[in-house]
Backbone as CSV, one residue per row, in Angstrom:
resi,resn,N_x,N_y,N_z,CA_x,CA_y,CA_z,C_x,C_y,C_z
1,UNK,0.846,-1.161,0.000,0.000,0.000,0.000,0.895,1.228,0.000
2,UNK,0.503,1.940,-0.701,1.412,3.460,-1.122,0.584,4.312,-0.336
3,UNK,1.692,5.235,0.251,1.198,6.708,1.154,1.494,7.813,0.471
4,UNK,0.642,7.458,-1.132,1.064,8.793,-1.982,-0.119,10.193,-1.670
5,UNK,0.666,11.314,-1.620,-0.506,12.202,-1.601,-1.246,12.658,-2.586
6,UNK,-2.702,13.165,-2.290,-4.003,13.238,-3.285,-2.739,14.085,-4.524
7,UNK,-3.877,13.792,-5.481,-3.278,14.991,-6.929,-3.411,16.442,-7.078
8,UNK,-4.056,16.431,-6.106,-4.228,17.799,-5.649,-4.982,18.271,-4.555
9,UNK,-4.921,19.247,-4.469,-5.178,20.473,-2.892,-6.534,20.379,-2.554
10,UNK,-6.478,20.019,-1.254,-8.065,19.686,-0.938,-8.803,21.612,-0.808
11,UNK,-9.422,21.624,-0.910,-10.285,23.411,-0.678,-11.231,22.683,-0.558
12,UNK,-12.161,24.068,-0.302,-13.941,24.279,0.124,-14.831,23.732,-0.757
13,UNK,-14.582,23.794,-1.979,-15.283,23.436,-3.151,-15.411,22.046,-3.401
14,UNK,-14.121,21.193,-3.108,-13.987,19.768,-2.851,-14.533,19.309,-1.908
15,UNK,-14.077,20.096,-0.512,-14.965,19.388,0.509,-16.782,19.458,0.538
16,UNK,-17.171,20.714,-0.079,-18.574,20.603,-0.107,-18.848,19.445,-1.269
17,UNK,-18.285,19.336,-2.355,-18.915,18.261,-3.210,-18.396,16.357,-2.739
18,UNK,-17.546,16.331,-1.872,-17.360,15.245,-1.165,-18.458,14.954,0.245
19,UNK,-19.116,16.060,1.137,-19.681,15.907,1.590,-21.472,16.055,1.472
20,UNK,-21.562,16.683,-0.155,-22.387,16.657,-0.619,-22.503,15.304,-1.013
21,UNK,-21.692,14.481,-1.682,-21.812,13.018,-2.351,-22.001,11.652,-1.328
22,UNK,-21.275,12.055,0.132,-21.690,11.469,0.657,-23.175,11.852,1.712
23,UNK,-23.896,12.398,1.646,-25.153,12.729,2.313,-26.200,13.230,1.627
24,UNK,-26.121,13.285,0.424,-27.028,13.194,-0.674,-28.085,12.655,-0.609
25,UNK,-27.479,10.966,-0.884,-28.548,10.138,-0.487,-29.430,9.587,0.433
26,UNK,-28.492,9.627,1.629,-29.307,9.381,2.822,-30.351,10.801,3.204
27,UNK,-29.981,11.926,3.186,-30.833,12.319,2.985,-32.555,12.999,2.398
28,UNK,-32.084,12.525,1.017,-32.907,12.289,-0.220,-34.101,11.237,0.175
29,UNK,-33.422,10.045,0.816,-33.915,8.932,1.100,-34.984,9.134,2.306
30,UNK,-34.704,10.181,3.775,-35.376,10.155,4.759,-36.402,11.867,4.224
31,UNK,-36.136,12.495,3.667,-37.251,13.503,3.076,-38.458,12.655,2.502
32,UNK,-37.479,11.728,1.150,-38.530,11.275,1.248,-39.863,10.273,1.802
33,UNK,-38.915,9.633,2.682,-39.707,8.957,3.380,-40.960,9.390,4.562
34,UNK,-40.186,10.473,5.061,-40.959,11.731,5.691,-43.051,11.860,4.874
35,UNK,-42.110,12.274,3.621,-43.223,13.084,2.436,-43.792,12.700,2.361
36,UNK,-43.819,11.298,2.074,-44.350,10.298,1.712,-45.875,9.395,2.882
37,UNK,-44.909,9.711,4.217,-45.578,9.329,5.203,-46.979,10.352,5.668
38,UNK,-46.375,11.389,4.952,-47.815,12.808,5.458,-48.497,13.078,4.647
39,UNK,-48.132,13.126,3.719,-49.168,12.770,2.480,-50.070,11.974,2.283
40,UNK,-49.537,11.168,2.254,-50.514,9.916,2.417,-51.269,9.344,3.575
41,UNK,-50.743,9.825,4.424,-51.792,9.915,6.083,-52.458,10.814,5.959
42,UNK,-52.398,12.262,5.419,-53.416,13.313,5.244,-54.426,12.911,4.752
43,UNK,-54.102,12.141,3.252,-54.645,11.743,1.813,-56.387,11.033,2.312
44,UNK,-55.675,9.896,3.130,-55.853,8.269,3.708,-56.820,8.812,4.857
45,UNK,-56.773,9.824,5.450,-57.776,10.316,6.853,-59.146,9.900,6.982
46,UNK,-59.768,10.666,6.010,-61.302,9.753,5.695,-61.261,8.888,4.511
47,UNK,-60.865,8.062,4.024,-60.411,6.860,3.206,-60.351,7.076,1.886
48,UNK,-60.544,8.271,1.761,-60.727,8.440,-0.365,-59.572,8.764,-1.057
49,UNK,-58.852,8.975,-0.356,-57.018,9.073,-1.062,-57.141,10.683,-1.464
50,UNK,-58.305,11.758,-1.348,-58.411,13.180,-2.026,-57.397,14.322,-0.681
51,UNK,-56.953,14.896,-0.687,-56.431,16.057,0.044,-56.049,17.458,-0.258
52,UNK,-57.498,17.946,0.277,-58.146,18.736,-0.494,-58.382,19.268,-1.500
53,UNK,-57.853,19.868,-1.999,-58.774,20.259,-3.563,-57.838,19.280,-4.798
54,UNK,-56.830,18.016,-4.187,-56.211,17.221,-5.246,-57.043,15.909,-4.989
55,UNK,-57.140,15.838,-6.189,-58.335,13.615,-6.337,-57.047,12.880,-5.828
56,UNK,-57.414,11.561,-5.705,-56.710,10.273,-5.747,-55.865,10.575,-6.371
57,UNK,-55.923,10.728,-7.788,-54.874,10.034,-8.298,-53.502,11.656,-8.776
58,UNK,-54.053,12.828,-8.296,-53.127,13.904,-7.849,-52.362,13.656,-7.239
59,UNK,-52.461,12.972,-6.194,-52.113,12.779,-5.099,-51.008,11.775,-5.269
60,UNK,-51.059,10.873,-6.012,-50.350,9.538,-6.284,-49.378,10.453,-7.425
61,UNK,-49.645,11.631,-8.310,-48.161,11.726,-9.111,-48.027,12.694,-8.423
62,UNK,-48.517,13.417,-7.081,-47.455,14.412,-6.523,-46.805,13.819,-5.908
63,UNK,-46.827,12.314,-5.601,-46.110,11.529,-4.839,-44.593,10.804,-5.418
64,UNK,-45.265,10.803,-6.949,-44.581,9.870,-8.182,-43.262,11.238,-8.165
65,UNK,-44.170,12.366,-8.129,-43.244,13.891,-8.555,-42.034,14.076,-7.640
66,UNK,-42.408,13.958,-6.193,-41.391,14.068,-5.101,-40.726,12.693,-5.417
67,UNK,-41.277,11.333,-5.265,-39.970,10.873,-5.804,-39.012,10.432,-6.533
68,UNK,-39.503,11.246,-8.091,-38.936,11.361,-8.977,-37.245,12.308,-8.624
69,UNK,-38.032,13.384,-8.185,-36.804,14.886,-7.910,-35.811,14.223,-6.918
70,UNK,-36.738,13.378,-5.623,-35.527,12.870,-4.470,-34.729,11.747,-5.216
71,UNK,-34.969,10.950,-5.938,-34.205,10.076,-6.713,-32.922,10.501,-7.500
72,UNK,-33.242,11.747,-8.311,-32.074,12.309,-8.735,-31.154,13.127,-7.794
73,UNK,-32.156,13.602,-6.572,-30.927,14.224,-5.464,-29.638,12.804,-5.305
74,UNK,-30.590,12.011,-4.897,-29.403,11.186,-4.452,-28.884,10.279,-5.710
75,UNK,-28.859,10.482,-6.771,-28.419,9.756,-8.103,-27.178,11.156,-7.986
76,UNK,-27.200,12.432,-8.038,-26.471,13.190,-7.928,-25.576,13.495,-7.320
77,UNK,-25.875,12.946,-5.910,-24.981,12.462,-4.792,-23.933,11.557,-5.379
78,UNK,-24.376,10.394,-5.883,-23.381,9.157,-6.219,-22.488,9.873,-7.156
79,UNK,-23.438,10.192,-8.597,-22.640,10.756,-9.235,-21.695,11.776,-8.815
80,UNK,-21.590,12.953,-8.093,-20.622,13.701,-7.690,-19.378,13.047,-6.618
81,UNK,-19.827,11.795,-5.986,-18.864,11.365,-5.378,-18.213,10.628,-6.639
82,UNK,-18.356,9.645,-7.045,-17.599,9.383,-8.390,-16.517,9.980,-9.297
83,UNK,-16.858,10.986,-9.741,-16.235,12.419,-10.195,-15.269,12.225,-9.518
84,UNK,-15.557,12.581,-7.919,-14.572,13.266,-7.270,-13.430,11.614,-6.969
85,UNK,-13.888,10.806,-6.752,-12.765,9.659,-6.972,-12.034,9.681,-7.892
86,UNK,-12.783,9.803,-9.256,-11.887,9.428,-10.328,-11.020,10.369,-10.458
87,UNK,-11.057,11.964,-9.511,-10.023,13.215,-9.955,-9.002,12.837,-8.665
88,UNK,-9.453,12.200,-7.365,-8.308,11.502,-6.342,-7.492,11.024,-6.536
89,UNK,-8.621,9.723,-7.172,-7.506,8.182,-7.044,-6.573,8.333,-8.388
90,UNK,-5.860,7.184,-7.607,-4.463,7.252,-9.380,-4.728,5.950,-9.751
91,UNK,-6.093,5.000,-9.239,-6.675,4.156,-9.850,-7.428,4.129,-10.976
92,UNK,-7.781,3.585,-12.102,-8.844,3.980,-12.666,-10.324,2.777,-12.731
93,UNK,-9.560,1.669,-11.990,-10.857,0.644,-11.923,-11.384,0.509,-10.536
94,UNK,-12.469,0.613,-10.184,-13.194,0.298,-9.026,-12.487,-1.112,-8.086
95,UNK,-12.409,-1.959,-8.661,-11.973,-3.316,-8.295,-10.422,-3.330,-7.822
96,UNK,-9.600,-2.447,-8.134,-8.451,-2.692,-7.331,-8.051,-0.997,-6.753
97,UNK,-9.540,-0.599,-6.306,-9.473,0.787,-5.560,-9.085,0.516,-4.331
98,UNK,-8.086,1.595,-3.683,-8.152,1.989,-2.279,-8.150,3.355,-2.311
99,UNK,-8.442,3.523,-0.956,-8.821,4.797,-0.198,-7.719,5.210,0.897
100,UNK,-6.890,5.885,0.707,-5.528,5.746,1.688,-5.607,7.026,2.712
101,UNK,-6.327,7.988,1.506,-6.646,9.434,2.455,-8.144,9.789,2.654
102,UNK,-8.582,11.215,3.601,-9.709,11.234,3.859,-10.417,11.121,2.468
103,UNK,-10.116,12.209,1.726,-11.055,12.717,0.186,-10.929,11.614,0.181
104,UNK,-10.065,10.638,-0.469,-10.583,9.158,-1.677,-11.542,8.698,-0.599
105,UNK,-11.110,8.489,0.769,-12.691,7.539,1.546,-13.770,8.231,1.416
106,UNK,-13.984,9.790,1.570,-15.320,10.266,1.234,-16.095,9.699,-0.124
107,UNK,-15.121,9.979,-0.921,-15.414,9.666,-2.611,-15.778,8.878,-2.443
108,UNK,-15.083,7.523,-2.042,-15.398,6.263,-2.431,-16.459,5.561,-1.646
109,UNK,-16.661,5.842,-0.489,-18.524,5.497,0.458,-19.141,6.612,-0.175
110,UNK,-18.859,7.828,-0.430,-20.227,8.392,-1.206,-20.691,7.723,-2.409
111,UNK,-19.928,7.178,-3.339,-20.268,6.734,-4.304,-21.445,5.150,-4.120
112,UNK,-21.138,4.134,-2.702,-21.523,3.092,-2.238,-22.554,3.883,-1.880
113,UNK,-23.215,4.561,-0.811,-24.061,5.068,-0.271,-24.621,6.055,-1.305
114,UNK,-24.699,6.461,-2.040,-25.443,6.616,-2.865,-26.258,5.696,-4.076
115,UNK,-25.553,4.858,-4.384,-26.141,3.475,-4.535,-27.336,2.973,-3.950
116,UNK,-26.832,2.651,-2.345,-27.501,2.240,-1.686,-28.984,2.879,-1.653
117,UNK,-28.751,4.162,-1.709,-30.117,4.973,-0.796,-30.782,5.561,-2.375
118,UNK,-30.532,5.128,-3.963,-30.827,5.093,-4.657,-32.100,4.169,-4.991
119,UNK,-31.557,2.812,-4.898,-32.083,1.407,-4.304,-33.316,1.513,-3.611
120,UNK,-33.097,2.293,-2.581,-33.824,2.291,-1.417,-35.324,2.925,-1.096
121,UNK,-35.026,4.374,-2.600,-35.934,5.261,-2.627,-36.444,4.710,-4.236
122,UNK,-35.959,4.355,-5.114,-36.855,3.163,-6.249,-37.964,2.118,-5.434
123,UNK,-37.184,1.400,-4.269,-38.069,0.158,-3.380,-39.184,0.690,-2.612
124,UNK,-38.706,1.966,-2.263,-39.821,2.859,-1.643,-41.313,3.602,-2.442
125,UNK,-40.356,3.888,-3.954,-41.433,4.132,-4.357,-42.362,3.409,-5.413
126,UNK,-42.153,1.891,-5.509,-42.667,0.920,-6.011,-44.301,1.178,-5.919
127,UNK,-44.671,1.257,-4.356,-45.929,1.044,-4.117,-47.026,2.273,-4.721
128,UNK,-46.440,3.271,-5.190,-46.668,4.475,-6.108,-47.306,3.702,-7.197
129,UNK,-46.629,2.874,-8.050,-47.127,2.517,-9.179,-47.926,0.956,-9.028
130,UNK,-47.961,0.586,-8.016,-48.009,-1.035,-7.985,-49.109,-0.859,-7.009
131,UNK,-49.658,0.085,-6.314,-50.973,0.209,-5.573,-51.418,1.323,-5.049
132,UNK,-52.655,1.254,-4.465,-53.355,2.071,-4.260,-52.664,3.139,-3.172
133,UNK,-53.014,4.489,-3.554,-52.578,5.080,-2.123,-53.290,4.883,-0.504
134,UNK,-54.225,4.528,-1.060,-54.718,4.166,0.616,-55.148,2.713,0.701
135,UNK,-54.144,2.235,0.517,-54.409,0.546,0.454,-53.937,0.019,2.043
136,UNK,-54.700,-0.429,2.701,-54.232,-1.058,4.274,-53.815,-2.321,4.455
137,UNK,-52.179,-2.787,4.913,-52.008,-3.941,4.804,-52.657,-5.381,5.563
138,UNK,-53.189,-6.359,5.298,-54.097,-7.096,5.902,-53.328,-8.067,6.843
């Protein structure tokens, strides 16, 4: 293992897009889960899925809408941690990456964790298209 230093000078601009890449997603992920949860409990109150002056099925693409936008927050996340690996590391394949300094470890779990919480907010918003908004599990 080599203790070579980064390729260049860490600044403000790096650190916000390294700590942007890594908290992207997890945050993306709990907004929307939040949104998702009040909405649809508002929606769901007296059982018709309407909240207030939006029908059912308003309601289901303002839902589709938020997590369309939170999906690319945290797709943006990954992607900007990525970037910022590939301008770190003096690797160029994922598979025989290390992380020796802080930046490459930010880079390189932002890029995993954005993945992850990508995943997470697609699985989340399955039930958008695959059922009803006020469907109660039996």
């Amino acid at each position: 293992m080599s203790t070579q230093t980064p390729s260049r000078e860490s600044d403000n601009s790096t650190q916000s897009r390294l700590w942007f890449g890594v908290s992207a997603g997890a945050g993306a992920w709990a907004v929307h889960g939040l949104l998702c949860v009040i909405l649809s409990s508002q929606a769901c109150q007296d059982g018709d899925g309407d909240l207030g002056p939006l029908s059912a099925g308003a309601v289901r693409l303002l839902l589709g809408i938020i997590t369309l936008a939170l999906l690319a927050i945290a797709g943006a996340g990954g992607f900007t941690s990525f970037r910022e690996w590939r301008e770190l590391s003096s690797e160029g394949h994922l598979i025989h990456a290390e992380a020796p300094g802080r930046d490459q470890f930010l880079a390189f779990i932002g890029m995993f964790v954005g993945v992850v919480f990508v995943i997470g907010i697609v699985w989340a918003g399955l039930p958008l298209v695959l059922l009803d908004v006020c469907i109660k599990a039996r």
